[in-house]
C-alpha positions, -999 to +999 in steps of 0.1 A: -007+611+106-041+627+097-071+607+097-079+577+116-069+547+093-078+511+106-073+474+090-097+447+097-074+417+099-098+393+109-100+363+086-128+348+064-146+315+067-153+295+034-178+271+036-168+233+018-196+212+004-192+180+016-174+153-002-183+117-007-147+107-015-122+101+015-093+119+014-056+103+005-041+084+036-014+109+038-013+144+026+025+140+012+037+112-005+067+095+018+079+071-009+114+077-018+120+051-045+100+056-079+067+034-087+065+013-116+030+002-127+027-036-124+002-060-136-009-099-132-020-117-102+001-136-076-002-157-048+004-146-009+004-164+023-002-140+050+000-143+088-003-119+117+030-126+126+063-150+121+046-178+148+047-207+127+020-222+146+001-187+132-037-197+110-016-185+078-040-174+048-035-177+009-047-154-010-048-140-045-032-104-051-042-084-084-006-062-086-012-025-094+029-006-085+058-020-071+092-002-064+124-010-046+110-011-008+071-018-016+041-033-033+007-019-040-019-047-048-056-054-043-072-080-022-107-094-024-109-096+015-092-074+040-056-082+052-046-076+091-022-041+092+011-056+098+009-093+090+035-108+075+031-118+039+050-137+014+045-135-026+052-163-049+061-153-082+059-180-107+089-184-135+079-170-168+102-183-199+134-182-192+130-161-162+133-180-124+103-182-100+110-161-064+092-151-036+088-116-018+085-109+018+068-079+032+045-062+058+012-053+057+010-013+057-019-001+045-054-016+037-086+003+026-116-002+012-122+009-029-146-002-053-158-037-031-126-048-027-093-035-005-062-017-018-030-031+000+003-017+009+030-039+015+062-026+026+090-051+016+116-064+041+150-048+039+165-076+021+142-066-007+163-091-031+140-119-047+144-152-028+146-176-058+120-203-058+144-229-079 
């Protein structure tokens, strides 16, 4: 070969500006069912765990998704990651009342108030309230 042929492989640094948002919790999404937007407020009981003498909280959740395994809601105060928590759904017309039971598995800050992620117990049927 004539000449003397060289390749500079050395890589090039890009400088970011710096970002006053966080960044997403996780960089892929792990759901595997499909969220549904939900709306309305419902009632929880929370504790840390299932020790009935546990200080249990009620709260007020504003709903935002829910899908087969989880809930996405916001709180006015910030809930324990992985306390128990049970949702009371009241009837609505003909429609029964029922509860859902989950775990606490996400909780972050937004906008003065906390975004919740509640993964739903396996049994993810309603328990009827009637």
């Amino acid at each position: 070969m004539t000449g003397d042929h060289t390749v500079d492989n050395q890589s090039t640094l890009r400088l970011v500006k710096p970002s006053t948002e966080e960044p997403d919790s996780y960089l892929f999404d792990r759901r595997r069912d499909e969220r549904r937007r939900a709306s309305g407020k419902v009632t929880a009981v929370s504790a840390i765990n299932d020790d009935p003498d546990t200080n249990k909280r009620i709260r007020s959740l504003e709903l935002f998704n829910t899908s087969d395994t989880g809930v996405g809601a916001m709180s006015h105060e910030p809930i324990e990651m992985g306390s128990r928590i049970v949702m009371f759904f009241p009837p609505h017309g003909n429609e029964k009342g029922f509860d859902l039971v989950g775990q606490v598995v996400r909780c972050e800050s937004k906008h003065n108030q906390y975004e919740i992620g509640i993964k739903l117990k396996a049994m993810a049927k309603p328990i009827s309230a009637a």
